[in-house]
GUVO-850266 format. One line per 8 residues: number of its first residue (from 0); their letters; for each residue x, z, y of C-alpha. Coordinates in Angstrom, 2 decimals. Last residue first. Layout:
N
NUM	a	X/Z/Y; ...
% end
This chain:
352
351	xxxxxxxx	-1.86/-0.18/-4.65; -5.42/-0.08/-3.32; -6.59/2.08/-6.04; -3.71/4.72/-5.56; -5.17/5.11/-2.28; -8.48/5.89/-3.91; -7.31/8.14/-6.42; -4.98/10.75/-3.94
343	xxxxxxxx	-8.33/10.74/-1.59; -10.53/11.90/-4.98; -7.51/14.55/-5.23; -7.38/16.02/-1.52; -11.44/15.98/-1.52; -11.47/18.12/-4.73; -8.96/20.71/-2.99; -11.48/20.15/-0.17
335	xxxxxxxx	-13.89/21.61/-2.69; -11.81/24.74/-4.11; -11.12/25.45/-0.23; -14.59/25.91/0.48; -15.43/27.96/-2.57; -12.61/30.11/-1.11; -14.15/30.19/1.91; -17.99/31.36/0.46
327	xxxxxxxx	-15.75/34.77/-0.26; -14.16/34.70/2.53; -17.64/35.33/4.45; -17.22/37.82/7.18; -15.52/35.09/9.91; -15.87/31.33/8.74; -17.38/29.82/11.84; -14.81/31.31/13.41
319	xxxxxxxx	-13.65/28.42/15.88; -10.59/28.21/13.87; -11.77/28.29/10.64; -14.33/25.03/12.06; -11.17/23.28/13.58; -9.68/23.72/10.19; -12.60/22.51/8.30; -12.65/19.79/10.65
311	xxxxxxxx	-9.57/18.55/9.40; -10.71/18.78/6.08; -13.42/16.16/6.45; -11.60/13.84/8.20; -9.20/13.53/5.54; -12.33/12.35/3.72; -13.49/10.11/6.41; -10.47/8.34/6.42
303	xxxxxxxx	-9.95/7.69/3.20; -13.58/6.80/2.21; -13.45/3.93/5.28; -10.11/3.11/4.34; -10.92/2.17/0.42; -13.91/-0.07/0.36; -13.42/-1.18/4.64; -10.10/-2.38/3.66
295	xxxxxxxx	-10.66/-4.08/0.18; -10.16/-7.34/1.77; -7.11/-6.87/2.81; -5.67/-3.26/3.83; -3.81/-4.30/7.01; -7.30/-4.84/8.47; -8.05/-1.46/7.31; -5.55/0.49/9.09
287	xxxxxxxx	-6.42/-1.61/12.26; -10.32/-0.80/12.08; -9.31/2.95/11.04; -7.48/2.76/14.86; -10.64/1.69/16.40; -12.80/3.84/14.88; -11.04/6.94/14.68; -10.07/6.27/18.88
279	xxxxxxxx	-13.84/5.51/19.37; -14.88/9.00/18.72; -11.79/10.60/20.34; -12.36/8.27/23.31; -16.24/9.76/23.28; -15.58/13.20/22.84; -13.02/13.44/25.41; -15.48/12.26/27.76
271	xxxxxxxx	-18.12/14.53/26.52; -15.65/17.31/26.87; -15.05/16.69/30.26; -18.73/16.30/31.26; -19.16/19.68/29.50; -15.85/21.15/31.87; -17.40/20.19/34.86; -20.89/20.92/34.29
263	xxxxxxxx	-20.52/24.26/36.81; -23.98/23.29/38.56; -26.02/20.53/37.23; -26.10/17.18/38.85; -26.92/15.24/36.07; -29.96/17.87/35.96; -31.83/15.70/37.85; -33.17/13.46/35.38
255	xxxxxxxx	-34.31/16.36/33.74; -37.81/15.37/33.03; -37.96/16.71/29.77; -40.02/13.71/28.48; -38.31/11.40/30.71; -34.99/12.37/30.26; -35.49/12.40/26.37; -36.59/8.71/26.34
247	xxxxxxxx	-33.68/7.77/28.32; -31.51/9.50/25.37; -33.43/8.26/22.76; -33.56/4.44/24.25; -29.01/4.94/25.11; -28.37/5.76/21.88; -30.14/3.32/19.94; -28.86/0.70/22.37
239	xxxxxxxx	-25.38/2.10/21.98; -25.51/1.32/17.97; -26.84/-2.17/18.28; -23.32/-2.85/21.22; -21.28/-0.60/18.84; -21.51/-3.36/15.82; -20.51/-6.29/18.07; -17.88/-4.29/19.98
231	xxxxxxxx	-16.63/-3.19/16.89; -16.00/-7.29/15.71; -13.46/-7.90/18.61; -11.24/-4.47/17.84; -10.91/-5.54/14.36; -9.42/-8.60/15.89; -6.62/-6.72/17.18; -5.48/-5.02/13.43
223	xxxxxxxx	-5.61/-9.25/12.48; -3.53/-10.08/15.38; -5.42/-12.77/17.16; -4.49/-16.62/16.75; -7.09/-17.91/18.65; -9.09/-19.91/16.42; -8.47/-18.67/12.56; -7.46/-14.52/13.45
215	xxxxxxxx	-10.54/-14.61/16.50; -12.73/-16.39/14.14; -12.03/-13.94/11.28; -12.53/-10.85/13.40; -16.54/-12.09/14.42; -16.76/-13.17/10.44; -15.83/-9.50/9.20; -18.92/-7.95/11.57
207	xxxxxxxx	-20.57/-7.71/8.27; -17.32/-4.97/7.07; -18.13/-2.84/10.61; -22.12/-2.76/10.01; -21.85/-1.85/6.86; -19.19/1.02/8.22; -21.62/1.68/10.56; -24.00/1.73/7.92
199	xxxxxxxx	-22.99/5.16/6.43; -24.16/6.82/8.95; -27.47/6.55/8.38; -26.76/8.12/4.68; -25.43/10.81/6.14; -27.56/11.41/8.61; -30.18/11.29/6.72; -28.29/14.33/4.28
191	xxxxxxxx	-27.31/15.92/7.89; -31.13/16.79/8.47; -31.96/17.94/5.52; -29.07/20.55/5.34; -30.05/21.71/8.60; -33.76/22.39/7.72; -32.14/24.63/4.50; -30.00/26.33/7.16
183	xxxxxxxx	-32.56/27.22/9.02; -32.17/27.70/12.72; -31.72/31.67/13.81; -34.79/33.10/14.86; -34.52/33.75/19.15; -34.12/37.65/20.00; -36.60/40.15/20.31; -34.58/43.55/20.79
175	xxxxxxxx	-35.11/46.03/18.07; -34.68/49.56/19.32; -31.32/51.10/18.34; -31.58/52.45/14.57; -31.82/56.48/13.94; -29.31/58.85/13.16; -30.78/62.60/13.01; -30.07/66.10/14.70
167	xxxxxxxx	-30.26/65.04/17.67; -30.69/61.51/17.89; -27.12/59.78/17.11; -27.13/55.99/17.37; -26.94/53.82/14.34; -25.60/50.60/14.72; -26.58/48.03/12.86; -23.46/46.66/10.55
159	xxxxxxxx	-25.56/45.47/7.68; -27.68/43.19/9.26; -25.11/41.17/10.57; -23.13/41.07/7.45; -26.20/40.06/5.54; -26.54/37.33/7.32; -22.87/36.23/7.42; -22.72/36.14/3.31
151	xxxxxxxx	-25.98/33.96/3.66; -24.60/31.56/5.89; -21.41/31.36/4.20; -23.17/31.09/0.75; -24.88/27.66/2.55; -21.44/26.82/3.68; -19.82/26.97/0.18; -22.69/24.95/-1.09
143	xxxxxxxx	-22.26/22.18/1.23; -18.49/22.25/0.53; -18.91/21.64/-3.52; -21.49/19.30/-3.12; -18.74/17.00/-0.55; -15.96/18.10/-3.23; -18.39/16.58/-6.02; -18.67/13.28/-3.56
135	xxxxxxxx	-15.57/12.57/-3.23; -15.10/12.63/-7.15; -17.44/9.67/-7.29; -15.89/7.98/-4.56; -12.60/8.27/-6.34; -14.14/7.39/-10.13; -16.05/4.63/-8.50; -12.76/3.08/-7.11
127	xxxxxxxx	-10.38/3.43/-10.15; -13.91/1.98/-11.84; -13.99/-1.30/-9.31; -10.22/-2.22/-9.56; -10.41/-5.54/-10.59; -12.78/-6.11/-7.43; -16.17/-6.82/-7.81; -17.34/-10.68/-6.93
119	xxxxxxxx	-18.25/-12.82/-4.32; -18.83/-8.90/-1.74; -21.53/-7.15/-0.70; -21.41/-4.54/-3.75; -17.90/-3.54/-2.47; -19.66/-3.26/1.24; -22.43/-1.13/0.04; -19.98/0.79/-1.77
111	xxxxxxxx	-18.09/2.49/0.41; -20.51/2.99/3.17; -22.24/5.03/0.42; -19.42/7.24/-0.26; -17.83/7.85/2.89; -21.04/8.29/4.67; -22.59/10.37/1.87; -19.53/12.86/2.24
103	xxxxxxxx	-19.01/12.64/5.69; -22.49/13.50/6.44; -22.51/16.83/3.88; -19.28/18.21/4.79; -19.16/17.39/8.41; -22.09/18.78/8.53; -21.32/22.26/6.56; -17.63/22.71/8.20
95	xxxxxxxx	-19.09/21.62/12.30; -22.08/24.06/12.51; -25.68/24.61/10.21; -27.95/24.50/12.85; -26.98/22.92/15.85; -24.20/20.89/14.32; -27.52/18.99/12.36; -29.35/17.80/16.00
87	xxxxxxxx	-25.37/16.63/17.09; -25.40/14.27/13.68; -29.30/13.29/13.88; -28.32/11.95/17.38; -25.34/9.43/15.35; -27.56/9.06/12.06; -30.65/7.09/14.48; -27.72/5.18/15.63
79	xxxxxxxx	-26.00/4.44/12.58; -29.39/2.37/12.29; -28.37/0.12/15.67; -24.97/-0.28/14.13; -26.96/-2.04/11.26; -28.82/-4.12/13.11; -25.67/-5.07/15.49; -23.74/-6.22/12.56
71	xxxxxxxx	-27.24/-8.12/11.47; -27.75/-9.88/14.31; -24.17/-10.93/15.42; -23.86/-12.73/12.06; -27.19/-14.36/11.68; -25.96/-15.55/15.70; -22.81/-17.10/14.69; -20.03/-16.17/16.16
63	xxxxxxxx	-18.56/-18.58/19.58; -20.29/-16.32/21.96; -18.04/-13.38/20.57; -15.23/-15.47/20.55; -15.62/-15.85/23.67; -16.35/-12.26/24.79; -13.06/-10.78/23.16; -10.73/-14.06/24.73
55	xxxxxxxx	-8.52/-11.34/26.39; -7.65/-9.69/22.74; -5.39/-6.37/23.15; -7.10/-5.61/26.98; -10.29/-6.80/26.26; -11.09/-4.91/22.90; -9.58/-1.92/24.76; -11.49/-2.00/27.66
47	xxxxxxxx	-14.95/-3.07/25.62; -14.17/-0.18/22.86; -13.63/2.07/25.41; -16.59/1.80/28.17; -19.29/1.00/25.54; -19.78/3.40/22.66; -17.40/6.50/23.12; -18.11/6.41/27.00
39	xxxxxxxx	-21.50/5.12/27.36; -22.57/7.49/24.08; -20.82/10.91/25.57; -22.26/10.20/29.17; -25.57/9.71/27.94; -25.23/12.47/25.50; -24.01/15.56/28.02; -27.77/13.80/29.95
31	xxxxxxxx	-29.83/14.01/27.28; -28.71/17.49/25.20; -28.76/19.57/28.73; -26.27/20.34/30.63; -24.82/24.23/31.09; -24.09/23.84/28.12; -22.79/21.01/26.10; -19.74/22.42/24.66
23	xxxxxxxx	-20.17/22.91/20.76; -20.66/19.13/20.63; -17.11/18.62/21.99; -15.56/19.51/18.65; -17.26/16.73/16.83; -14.49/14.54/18.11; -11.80/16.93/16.19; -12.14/15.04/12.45
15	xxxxxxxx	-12.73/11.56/13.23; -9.58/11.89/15.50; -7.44/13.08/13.00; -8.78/10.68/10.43; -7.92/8.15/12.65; -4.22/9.00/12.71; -4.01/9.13/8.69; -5.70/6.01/8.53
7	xxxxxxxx	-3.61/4.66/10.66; -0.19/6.51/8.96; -1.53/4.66/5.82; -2.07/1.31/7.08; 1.51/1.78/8.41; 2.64/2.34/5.15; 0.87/-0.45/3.31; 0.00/0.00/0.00
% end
């Protein structure tokens, strides 16, 4: 395999893995308005400047594609789109390690195949590939359940350490305090399993697009890992339209047009930003890894990266403490991105 295709996927992975990040910074702006500048920025702004800036001719060859071609690429980035809100609804209730788990599971797995199905004729490879997506998906069961036993373990935790305060001769429990029900974890679960399977498409989406790179390799020349670049734009334009209807739709219903201008947003308008050229940055750079990969790129990068992904944000999740009073539901954790490490081992072996 190619070692640079490698250290892409690698670098994408890293980026796939921390973009989520930003979605724990929202306040003091709403869902709507954080999103519209997250979408515009991960969706249009960067892929279009850097599309342009490594391959000029991006909107020519664009016009040049056929239209079946265009359609469909942008169909199925317009059905990521439904997955991409679902993703920031899920983080809400269950957090980054259980969403990540369960979307990048069933986004690695089915956007996997669908493209390997799509294709003249199965590669010689096909079982080295099922058994890898296949065992992908165990460490994806594996994490899910570990975070469900984390939410319980944390429960209980909570409700365990009341304080007592000291009432004479007696100990009796503070007053309760009304306090907002947590989200359930069961309704989270749900949520990310559509999202996971939405998600998916974008890489559908990425490996129909193939024709839009292959004009701008055969006609002008392009460097394949630049062309990439060329057919994203095609895919993000369906998924930003998604984005963009929910999002305006949301402003009006909520009426909080005005809250663009909401006091001390600094720092969430800073994170969506980030978010959105961390977003793109996995994409883009996966898009180059997998050119380099042949034809069996988008088969074998997409799980890759998405796996690797997967225990990055683990980290970021330890780290943020979504983990605290439940070690035991951690070590299940670690015995599934063990599982991940191995099923990532098999599928770059298959593309040797």
């Amino acid at each position: 395999m190619n070692l640079l295709a490698i250290t892409l996927i690698l670098l994408a992975s890293f980026f796939q893995g921390t973009f989520g990040l930003g979605m724990k910074h929202i306040s003091p702006l709403k869902w709507e308005n954080w999103w519209v500048v997250h979408a515009l920025v991960a969706m249009i702004i960067f892929p279009i400047a850097w599309a342009v800036i490594a391959v000029p001719e991006t909107f020519t060859i664009i016009g040049e594609s056929d239209s079946n071609v265009l359609m469909m690429a942008m169909l199925f980035g317009f059905l990521w789109g439904i997955g991409g809100i679902l993703f920031g609804v899920s983080v809400e209730y269950t957090g980054v390690s259980i969403t990540y788990g369960i979307v990048m599971g069933l986004a690695a797995s089915v956007g996997s195949l669908i493209p390997m199905f799509q294709m003249e004729e199965l590669p010689a490879n096909f079982n080295t590939v099922i058994a890898g997506v296949g065992l992908l998906l165990v460490g994806v069961a594996i994490t899910a359940v570990a975070g469900v036993k984390r939410d319980k373990a944390q429960k209980v935790v909570s409700e365990d350490t009341m304080i007592m305060e000291d009432d004479g001769d007696v100990l009796v429990a503070p007053p309760k305090v009304e306090t907002t029900p947590k989200k359930s974890i069961k309704t989270g679960v749900a949520i990310a399993v559509a999202c996971g399977v939405l998600s998916a498409l974008l890489n559908v989406g990425f490996s129909n697009a193939a024709p839009v790179a292959e004009l701008a390799v055969s006609k002008y020349n392009v460097d394949p890992k630049d062309a990439s670049l060329v057919a994203w734009v095609v895919v993000l334009i369906g998924a930003f339209a998604m984005n963009a209807l929910y999002a305006v739709y949301k402003l009006v219903v909520n009426n909080s047009w005005g809250d663009f201008s909401t006091p001390n947003s600094t720092k969430a308008y800073t994170w969506a930003i980030l978010a959105g050229l961390f977003w793109f940055a996995a994409l883009g750079v996966y898009g180059q890894g997998a050119a380099l990969m042949g034809s069996l790129g988008p088969v074998i990068g997409w799980p890759m990266m998405l796996g690797l992904a997967l225990i990055i944000s683990n980290v970021w999740g330890y780290r943020e403490g979504e983990w605290k009073n439940a070690s035991q539901p951690f070590k299940v954790l670690l015995g599934g991105l063990a599982v991940l490490i191995v099923a990532i081992c098999i599928l770059g072996y298959s593309n040797l």
